[in-house]
N, C-alpha and C positions, 0 to 999 in steps of 0.2 A: 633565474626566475624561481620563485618559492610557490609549491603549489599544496592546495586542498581541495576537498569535492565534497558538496550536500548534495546526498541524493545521486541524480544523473548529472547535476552541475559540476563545472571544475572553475577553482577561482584561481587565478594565478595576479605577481605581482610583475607589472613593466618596469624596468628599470633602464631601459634601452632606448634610445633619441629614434635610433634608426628604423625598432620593430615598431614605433610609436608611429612614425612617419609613414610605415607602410600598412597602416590599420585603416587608409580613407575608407578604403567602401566601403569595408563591415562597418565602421564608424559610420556613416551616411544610414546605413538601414537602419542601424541599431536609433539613430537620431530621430528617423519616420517610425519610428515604432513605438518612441517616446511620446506621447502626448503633450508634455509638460515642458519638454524643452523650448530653450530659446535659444535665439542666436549664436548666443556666446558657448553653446555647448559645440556646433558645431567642429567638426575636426577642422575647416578650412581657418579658423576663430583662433582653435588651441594650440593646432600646431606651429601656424606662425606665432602665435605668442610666443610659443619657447623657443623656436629661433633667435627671434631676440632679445628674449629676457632669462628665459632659459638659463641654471648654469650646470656646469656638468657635474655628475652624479648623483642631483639629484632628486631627480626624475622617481613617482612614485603612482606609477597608474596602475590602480587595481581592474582587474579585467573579468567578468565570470561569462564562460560560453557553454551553451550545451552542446556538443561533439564541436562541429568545425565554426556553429554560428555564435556570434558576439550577442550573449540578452543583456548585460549588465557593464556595468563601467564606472571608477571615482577616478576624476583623472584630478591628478595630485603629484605637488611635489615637497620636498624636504627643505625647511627652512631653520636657522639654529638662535635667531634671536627676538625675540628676547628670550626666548629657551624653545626646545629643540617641538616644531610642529609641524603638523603636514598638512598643507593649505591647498587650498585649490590655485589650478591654474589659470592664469587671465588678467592675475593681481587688481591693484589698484586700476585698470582703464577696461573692468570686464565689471559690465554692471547688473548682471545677477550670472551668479555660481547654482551647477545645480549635479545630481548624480544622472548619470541614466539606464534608465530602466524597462526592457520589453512588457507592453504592456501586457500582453496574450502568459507570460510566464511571471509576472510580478509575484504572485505571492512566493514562489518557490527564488525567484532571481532577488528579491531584498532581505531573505536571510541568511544566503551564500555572500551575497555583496559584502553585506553586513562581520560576516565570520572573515571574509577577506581584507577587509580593511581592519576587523581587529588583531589581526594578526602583524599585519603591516602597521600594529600603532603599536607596538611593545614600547618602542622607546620614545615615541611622542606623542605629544595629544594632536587631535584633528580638530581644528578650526576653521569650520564651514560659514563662511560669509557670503551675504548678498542673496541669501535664499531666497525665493519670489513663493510668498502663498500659495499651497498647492502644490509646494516642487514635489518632486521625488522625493528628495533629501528628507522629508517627514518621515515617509514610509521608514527609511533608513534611521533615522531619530529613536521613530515606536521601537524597531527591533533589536535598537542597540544591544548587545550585552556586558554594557559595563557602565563604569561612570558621563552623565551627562549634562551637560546646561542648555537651555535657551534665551539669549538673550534678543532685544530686539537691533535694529541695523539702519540703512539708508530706508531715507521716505522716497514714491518711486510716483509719481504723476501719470493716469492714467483717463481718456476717453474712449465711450465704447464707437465702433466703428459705423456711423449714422452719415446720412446726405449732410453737406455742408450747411445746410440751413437749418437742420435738424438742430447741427450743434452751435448754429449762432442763436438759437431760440432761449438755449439754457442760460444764455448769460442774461445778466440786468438789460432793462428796455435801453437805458442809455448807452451802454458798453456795445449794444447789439447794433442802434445806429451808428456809430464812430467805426465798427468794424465794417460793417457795410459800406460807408464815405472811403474809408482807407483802400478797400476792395475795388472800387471804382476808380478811384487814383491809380492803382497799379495796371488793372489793366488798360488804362488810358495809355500809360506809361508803352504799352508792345513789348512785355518780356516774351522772350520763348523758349521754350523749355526744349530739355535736350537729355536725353537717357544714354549715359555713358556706355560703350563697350564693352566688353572684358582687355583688348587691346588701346582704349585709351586710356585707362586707369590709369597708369603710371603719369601719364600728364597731368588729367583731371584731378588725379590727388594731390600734385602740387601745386595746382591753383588752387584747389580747397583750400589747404592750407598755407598759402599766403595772403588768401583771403580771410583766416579764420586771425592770424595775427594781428592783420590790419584791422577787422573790424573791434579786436578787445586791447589794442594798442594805448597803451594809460590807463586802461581800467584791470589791469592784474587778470593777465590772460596766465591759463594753466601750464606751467612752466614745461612738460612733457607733452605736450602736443607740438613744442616745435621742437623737439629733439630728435636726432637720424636714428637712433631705435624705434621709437614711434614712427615717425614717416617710413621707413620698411615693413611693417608691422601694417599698417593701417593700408600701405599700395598691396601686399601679398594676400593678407586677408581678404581683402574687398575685392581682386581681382579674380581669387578662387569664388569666393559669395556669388559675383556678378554671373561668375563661370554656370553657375549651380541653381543660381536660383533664390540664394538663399541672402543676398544684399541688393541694393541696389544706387547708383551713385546717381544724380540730377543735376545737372546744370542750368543757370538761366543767363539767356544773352539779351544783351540791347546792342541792337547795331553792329551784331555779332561778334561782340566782347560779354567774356565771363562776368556777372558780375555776382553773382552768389552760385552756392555749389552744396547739396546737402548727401551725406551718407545715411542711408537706411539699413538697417539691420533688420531680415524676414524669417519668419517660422510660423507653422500653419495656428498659433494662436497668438501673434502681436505681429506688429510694425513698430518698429522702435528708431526712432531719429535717434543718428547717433551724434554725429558732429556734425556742424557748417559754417560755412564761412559766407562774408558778405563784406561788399564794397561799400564803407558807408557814406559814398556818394548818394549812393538810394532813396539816404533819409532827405537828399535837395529835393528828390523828384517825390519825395511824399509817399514813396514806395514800403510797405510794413512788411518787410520779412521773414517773419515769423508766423504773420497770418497767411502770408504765401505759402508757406512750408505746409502749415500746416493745413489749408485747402488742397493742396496736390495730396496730400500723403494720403488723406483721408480718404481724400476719393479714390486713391490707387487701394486703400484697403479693402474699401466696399465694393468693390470689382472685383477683386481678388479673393473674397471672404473670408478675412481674416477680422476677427470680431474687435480687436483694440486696437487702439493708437497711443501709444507709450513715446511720454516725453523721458524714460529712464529714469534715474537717480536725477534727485534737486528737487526741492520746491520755490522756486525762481518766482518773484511775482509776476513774471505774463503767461506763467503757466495756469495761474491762480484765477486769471480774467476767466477761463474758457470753465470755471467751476469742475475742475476734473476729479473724478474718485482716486479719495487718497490712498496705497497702496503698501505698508511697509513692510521692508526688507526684513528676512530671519537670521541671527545665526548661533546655529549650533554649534556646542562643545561638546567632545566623547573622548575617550580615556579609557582605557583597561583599566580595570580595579586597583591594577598596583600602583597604578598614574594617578588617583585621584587627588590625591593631595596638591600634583602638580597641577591639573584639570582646572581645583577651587585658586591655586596662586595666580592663577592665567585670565580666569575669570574675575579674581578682583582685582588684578592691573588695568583689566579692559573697564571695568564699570567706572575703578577711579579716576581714568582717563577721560570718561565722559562726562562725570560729574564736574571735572576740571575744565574742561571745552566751555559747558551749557554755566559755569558759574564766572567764569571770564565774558564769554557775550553777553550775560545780562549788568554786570560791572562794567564793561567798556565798551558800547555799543560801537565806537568808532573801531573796533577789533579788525571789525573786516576788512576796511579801507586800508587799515596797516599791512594788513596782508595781501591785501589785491598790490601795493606799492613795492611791498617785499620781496614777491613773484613778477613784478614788471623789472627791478633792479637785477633777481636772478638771472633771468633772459636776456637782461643787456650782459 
């Protein structure tokens, strides 16, 4: 472990799977202390992730405490392509990345953090994706001291947490009749709902997701949700979550068979649908799925008061129906000074990348359907 200290802070560097694994609690306080986090900051989030995507050595969490207590944290690891970065943990299936920060010591804990991650970027640049407006990660931005970029990232769907009628009010008069007729159908239909245990996860997660296959079966379902690193990843997480508090897994039966199944990811400022799965027998019984989801969710928020309901990453059009504020993703690039040259080559691989994406979909509108085909043929 490499260490420095501002002030009364000491910032030290983790390199270690196992002192990582043994950080829950302080990690757990240090998370309620966070204002800004979400979900995926959670330790139950991170550390399963690196279980199974994790690889070893290189493991790169920056830690600042003052005497024994944990205020500060970039949990990060070592990546070497396309040249040598330190990315956040959660990768690709963590849908906003953020630092975490005690709020009661902020101004002193994000220029220790800050000095400790520049230390631990001698040899690469740090590439902060999926920032959510508001993260921490800004603060840490401002006080950079060295080379930086901002660029912008995922668009993130979100409603603020109102009585269900509240939010069928927002949409078009037409849209708001049609949801109301669907809504009566379903519960014609006698679903019942069912709040998973921390002991039935293991099951419930395997119907989720053989439910989550079968309902995107031909339409280029996401090739890593049905992989046994994911299905470990998503029963170990969500079973800690459930454990804590901080997820929560739902089930709906007919005739007491499963026949959709939603994960929720919780922190005291969103509710975030994370995955679900559904039988699309459903659509015989005229049953809308998605407006189910999202009538439970809602109302579990506003009981709970927690002010959003976050459909996450995507702009999906039935996300679109419910008129939700659009919310986009940040992400920053930082570099020591003698990195910047690498910093600007890194940043203009990423913008040509995008330029190349946004100028192929407006050329081949059919782009995506190749791709939904392409990810059904990987799976097979």
């Amino acid at each position: 472990m490499s260490k420095g200290s501002t002030g009364a802070l000491t910032a030290t560097l983790c390199r270690d799977p196992r002192q990582f694994a043994s950080l829950e609690e302080q990690w757990g306080r240090l998370v309620r202390a966070c204002p800004t986090a979400t979900p995926f900051q959670s330790h139950a989030w991170l550390h399963s992730w690196w279980l199974s995507y994790g690889r070893e050595g290189r493991l790169r969490t920056v830690l600042v405490r003052r005497g024994d207590h944990l205020v500060g944290a970039a949990p990060l690891m070592l990546v070497h392509r396309p040249l040598p970065l330190l990315v956040p943990l959660g990768g690709g299936i963590t849908d906003y990345c953020d630092v975490l920060v005690d709020r009661e010591h902020a101004d002193q804990v994000v220029p220790a953090l800050a000095q400790g991650l520049h230390r631990a970027a001698r040899g690469a640049v740090v590439d902060l994706r999926e920032v959510r407006p508001g993260a921490a990660a800004e603060e840490l931005f401002r006080a950079w001291p060295g080379a930086r970029s901002r660029l912008t990232d995922s668009t993130c769907m979100e409603l603020p947490a109102l009585p269900f009628d509240e939010l069928v009010k927002r949409m078009p008069t037409g849209g708001a009749q049609r949801v109301r007729a669907k809504l009566r159908k379903t519960d014609a239909a006698g679903l019942e709902e069912h709040e998973v245990t921390e002991h039935e996860v293991p099951r419930a997660v395997r119907t989720l997701l053989r439910l989550h296959e079968k309902q995107w079966r031909g339409r280029g379902v996401t090739p890593e949700h049905l992989k046994p690193r994911f299905a470990e990843h998503l029963t170990r997480a969500t079973r800690r979550m459930v454990r804590t508090g901080d997820g929560r897994l739902t089930e709906f039966r007919l005739d007491g068979k499963v026949v959709a199944a939603n994960v929720t990811l919780l922190s005291a400022g969103l509710s975030g649908g994370y995955l679900y799965g559904a039988d699309p027998e459903l659509r015989a019984r005229k049953v809308d799925v998605a407006t189910l989801l999202l009538r439970y969710e809602a109302g579990r928020a506003l009981a709970e008061g927690r002010p959003v309901v976050s459909f996450l990453r995507g702009n999906e059009p039935y996300k679109n129906h419910w008129r939700p504020e659009t919310v986009v993703n940040q992400r920053f690039l930082l570099a020591t000074p003698a990195l910047a040259p690498l910093l600007r080559l890194h940043e203009s691989q990423v913008t040509g990348r995008e330029r190349a994406v946004s100028a192929l979909r407006e050329a081949l509108p059919a782009a995506r359907d190749w791709r939904a085909r392409l990810n059904e043929l990987r799976v097979r």
